[in-house]
Structure formats: structure tokens, C-alpha cells
N, CA and C atoms as a LAMMPS dump frame, in Angstrom:
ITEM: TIMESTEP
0
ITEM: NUMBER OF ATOMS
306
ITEM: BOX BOUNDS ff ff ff
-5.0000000000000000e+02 5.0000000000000000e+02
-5.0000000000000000e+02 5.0000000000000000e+02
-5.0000000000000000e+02 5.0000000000000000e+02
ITEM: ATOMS id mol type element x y z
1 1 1 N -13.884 4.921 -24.688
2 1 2 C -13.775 5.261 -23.289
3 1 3 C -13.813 4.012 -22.419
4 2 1 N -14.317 3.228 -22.978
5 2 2 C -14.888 1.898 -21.741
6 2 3 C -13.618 1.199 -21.985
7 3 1 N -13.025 1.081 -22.871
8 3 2 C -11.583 0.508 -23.866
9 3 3 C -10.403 1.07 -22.301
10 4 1 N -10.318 2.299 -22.337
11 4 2 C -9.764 3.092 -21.51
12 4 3 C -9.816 2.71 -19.608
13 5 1 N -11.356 2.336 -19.434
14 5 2 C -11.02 2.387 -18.229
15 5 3 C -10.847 0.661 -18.055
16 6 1 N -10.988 -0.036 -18.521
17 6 2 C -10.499 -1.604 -18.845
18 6 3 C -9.181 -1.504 -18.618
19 7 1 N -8.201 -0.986 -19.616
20 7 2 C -7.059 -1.285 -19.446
21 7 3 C -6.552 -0.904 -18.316
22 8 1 N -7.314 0.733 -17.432
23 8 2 C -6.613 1.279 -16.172
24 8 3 C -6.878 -0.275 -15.054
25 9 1 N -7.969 -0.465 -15.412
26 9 2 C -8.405 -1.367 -14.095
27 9 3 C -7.439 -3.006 -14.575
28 10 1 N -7.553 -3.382 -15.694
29 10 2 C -6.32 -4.138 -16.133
30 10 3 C -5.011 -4.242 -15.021
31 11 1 N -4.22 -2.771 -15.765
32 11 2 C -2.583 -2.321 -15.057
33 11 3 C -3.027 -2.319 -13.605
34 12 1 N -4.364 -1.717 -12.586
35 12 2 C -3.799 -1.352 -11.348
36 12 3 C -4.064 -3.235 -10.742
37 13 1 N -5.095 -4.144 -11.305
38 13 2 C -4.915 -5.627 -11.068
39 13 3 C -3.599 -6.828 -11.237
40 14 1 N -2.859 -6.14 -12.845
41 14 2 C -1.806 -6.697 -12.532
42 14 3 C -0.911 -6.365 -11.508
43 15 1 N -0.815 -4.883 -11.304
44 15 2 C 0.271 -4.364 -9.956
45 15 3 C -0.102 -5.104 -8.932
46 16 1 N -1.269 -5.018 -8.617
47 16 2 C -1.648 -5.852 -7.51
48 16 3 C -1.499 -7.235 -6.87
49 17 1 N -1.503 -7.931 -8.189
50 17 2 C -1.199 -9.699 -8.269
51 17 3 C 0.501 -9.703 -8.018
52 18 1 N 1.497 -8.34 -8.954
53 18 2 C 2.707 -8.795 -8.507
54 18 3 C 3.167 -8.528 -7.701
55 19 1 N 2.153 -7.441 -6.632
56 19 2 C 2.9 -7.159 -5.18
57 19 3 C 2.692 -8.35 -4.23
58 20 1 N 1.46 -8.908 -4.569
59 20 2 C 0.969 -9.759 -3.665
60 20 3 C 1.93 -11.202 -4.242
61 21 1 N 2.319 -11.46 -5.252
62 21 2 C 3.302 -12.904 -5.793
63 21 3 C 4.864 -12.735 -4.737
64 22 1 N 4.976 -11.037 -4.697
65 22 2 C 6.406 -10.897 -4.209
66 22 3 C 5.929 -11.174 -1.97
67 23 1 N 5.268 -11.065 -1.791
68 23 2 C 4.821 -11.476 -0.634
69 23 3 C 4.607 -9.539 0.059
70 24 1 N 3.998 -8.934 -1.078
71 24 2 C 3.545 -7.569 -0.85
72 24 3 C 4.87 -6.132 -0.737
73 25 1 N 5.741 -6.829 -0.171
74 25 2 C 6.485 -5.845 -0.579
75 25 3 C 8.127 -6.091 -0.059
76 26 1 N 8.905 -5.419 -0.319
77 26 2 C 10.461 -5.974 0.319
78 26 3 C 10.465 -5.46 1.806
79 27 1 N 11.391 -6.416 2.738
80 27 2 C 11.557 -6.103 4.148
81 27 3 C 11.922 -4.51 4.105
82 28 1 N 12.034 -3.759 5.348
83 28 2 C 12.545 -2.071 4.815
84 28 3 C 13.867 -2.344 5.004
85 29 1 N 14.552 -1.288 4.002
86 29 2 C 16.2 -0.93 3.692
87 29 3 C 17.014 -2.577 2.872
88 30 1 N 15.838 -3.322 2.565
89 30 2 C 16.198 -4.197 1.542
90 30 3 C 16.187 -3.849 0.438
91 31 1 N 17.718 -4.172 -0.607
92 31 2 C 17.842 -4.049 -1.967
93 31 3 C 18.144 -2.374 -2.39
94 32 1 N 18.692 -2.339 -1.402
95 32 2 C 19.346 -0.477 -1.291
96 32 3 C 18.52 0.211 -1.398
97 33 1 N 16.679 -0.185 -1.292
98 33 2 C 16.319 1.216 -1.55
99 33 3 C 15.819 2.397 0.009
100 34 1 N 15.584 2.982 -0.725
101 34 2 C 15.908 4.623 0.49
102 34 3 C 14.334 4.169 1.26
103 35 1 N 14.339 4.53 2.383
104 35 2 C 12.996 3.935 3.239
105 35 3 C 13.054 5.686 4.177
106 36 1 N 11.906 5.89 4.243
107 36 2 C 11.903 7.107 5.132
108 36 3 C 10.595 7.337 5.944
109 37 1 N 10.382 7.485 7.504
110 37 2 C 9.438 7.442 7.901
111 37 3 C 8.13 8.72 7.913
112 38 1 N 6.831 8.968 7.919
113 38 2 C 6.272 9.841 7.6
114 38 3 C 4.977 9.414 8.724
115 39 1 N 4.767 10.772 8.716
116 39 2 C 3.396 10.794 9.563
117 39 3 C 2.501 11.23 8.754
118 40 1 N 1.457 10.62 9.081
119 40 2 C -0.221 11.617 8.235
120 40 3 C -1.257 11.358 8.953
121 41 1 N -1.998 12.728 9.095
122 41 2 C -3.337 12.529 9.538
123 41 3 C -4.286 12.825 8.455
124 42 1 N -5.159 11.509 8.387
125 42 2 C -6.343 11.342 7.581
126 42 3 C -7.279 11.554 8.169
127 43 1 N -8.269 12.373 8.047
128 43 2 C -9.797 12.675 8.662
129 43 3 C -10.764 12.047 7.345
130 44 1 N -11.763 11.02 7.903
131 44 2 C -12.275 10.017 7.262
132 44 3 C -13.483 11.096 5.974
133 45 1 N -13.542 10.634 4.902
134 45 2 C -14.278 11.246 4.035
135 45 3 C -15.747 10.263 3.719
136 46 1 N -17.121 10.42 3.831
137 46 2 C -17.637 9.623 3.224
138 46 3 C -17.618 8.312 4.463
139 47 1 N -16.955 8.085 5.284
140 47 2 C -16.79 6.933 5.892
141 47 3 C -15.495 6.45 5.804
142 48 1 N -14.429 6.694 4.544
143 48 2 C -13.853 5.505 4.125
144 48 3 C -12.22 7.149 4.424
145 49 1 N -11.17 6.282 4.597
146 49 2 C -9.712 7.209 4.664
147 49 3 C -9.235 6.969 3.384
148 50 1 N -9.908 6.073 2.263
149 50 2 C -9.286 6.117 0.866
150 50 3 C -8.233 5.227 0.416
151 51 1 N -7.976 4.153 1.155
152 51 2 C -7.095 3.112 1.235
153 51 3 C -7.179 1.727 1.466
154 52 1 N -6.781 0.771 0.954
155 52 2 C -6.766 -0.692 1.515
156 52 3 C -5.457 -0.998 2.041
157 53 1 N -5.607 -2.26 2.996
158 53 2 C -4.321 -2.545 3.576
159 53 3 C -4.412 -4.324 3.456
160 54 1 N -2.547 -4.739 3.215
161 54 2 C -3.045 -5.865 2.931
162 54 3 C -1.643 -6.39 3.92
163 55 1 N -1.967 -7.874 4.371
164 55 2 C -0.628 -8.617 5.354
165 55 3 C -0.798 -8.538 6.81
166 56 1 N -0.061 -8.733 7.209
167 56 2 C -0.321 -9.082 8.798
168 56 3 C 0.173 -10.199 9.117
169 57 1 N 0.398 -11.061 8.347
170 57 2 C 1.633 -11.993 8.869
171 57 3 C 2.879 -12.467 7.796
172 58 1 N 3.883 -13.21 8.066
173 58 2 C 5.087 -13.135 7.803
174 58 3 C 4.473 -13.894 6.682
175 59 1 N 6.248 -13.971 5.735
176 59 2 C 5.99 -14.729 4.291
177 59 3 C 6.927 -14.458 3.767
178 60 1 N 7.554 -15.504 3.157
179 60 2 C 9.195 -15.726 2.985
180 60 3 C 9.036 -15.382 1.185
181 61 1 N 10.188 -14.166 1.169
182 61 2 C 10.467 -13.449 -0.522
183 61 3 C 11.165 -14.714 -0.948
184 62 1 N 10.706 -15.257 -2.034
185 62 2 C 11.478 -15.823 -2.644
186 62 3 C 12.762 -15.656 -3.396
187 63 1 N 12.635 -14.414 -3.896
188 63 2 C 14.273 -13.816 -4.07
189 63 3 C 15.439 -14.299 -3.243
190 64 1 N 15.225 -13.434 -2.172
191 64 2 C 16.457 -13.763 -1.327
192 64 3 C 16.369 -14.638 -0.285
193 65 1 N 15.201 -15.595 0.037
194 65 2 C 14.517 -15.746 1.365
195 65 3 C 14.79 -15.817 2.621
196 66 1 N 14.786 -13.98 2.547
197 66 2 C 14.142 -13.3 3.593
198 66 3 C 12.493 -13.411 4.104
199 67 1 N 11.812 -12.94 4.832
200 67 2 C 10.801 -12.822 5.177
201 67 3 C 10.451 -11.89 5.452
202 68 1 N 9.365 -10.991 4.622
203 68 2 C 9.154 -9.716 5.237
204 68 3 C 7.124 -10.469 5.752
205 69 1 N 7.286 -9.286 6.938
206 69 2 C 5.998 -9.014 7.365
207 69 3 C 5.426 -7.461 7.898
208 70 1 N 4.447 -7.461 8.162
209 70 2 C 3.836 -6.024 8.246
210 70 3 C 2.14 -6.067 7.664
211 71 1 N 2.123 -4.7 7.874
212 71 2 C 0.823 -4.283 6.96
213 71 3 C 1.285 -3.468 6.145
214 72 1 N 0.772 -3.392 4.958
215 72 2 C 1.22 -2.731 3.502
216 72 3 C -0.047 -1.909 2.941
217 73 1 N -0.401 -0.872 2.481
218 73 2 C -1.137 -0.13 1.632
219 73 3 C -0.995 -1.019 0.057
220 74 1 N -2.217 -2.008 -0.206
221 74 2 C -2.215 -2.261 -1.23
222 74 3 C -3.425 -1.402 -2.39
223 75 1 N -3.598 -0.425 -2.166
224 75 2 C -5.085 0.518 -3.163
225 75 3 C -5.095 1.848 -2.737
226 76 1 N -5.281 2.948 -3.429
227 76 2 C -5.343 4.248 -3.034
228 76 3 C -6.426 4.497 -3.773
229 77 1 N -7.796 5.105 -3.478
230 77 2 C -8.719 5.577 -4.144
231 77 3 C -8.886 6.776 -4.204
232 78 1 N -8.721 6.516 -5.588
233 78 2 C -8.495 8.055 -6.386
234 78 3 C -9.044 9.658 -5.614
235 79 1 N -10.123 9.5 -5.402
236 79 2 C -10.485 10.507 -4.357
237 79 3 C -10.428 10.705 -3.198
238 80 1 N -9.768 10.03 -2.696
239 80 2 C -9.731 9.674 -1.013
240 80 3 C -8.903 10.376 -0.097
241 81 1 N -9.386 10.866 1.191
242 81 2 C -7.948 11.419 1.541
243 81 3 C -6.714 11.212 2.001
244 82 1 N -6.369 9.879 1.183
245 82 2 C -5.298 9.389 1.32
246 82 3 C -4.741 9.129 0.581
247 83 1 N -4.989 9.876 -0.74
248 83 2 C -4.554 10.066 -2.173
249 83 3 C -4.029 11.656 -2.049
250 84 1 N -4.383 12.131 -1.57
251 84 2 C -3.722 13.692 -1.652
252 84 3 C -2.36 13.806 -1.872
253 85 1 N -1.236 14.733 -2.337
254 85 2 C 0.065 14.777 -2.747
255 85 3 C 0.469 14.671 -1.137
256 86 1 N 1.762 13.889 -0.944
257 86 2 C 2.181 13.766 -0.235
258 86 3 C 1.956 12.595 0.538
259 87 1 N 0.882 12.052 0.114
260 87 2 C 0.173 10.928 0.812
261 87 3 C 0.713 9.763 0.86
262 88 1 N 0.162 8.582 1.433
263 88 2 C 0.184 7.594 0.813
264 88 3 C 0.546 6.723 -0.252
265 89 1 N 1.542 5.879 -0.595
266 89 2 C 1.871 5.136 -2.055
267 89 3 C 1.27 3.807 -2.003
268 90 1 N 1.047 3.106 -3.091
269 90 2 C 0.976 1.233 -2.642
270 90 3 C 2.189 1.153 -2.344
271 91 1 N 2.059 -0.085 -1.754
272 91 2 C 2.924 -0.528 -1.294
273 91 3 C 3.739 0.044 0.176
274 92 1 N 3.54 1.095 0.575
275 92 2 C 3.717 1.846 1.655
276 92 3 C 3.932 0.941 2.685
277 93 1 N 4.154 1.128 3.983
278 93 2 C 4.106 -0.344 5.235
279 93 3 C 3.76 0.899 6.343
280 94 1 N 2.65 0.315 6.797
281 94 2 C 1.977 0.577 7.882
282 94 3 C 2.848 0.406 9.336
283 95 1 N 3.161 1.524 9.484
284 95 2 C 3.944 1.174 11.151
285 95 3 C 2.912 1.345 12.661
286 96 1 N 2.174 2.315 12.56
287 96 2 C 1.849 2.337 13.679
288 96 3 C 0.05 3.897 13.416
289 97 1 N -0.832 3.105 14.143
290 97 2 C -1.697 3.229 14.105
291 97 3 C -2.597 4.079 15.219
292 98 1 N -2.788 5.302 15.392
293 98 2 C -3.512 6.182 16.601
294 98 3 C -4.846 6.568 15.826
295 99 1 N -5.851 6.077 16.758
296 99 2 C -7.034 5.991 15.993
297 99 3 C -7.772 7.391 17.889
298 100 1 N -7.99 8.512 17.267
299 100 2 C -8.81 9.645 18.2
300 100 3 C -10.085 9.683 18.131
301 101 1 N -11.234 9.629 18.556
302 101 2 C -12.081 9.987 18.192
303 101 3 C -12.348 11.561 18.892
304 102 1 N -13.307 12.376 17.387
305 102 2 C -13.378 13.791 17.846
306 102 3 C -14.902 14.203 17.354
């Protein structure tokens, strides 16, 4: 079992190192892929909405060099409510932020 959760925590560290090598993620509608915008409301669980975010300033892809910037969803925790179907992916890009209090 301990074998098991090693390797999970392994794979989700390497994903992590190669989003962050590629400068977190491609500009949007770069490299043909399909980009589509979504809304979600997260009501905080525990304190926490179940997510990390990583970027905030520019940084040139070495691929093509372009430069993408933004904020990006780099972690989804497993229980969080921002893991729910429909939710949240890594790598996701943060557009715009309405914070209510209720």
C-alpha cells in the first residue's frame, strides 16, 4: 500500500515539474486545442476551495516562443470542492475572480 501511494504522489510531482518546465501551460487556442469558457461556484469546505494556483506573470514557451501568462490551477485535492465532476482540471487558467461574502 505505501508502494502505491509513493508512486501516486511520484506521477502527480512529475506532472507538476512538466507543467511548470513548459512555463505552466500553452497560451489559449494554441496548438489547435479546443479552449472553452466555464463558470463555477465553489463554496469553501473546511476553509480551503480544494485547489492551488500557480503564475501570475509572463514566461516565454520555449517551443514556439510565444509567451503565455495568467493564473493556472496547478493541484486539485481529491476531496475538495473543486474536484467535483465538472470541475476544475490542472492546468485550467484562471480568468476572472468574484469573491461574495455570505
Amino acid at each position: 500500500m505505501t508502494a502505491l501511494r509513493y508512486q501516486k504522489k511520484f506521477t502527480e510531482y512529475s506532472a507538476r515539474l512538466d507543467s511548470l518546465s513548459r512555463c505552466v501551460a500553452a497560451p489559449p487556442g494554441g496548438k489547435g486545442e479546443e479552449t472553452k469558457s466555464l463558470t463555477l461556484v465553489l463554496h469553501r469546505d473546511s476553509g480551503s476551495l480544494g485547489f492551488n494556483i500557480i503564475g501570475g506573470r509572463p514566461c516565454v514557451d520555449n517551443q514556439d516562443g510565444s509567451s503565455s501568462e495568467g493564473i493556472f490551477v496547478s493541484k486539485i485535492v481529491d476531496s475538495g470542492p473543486a474536484a467535483k465532476d465538472g470541475g476544475l482540471q490542472i492546468h485550467d487558467r484562471i480568468i476572472e475572480n468574484i469573491q461574495k461574502t455570505m
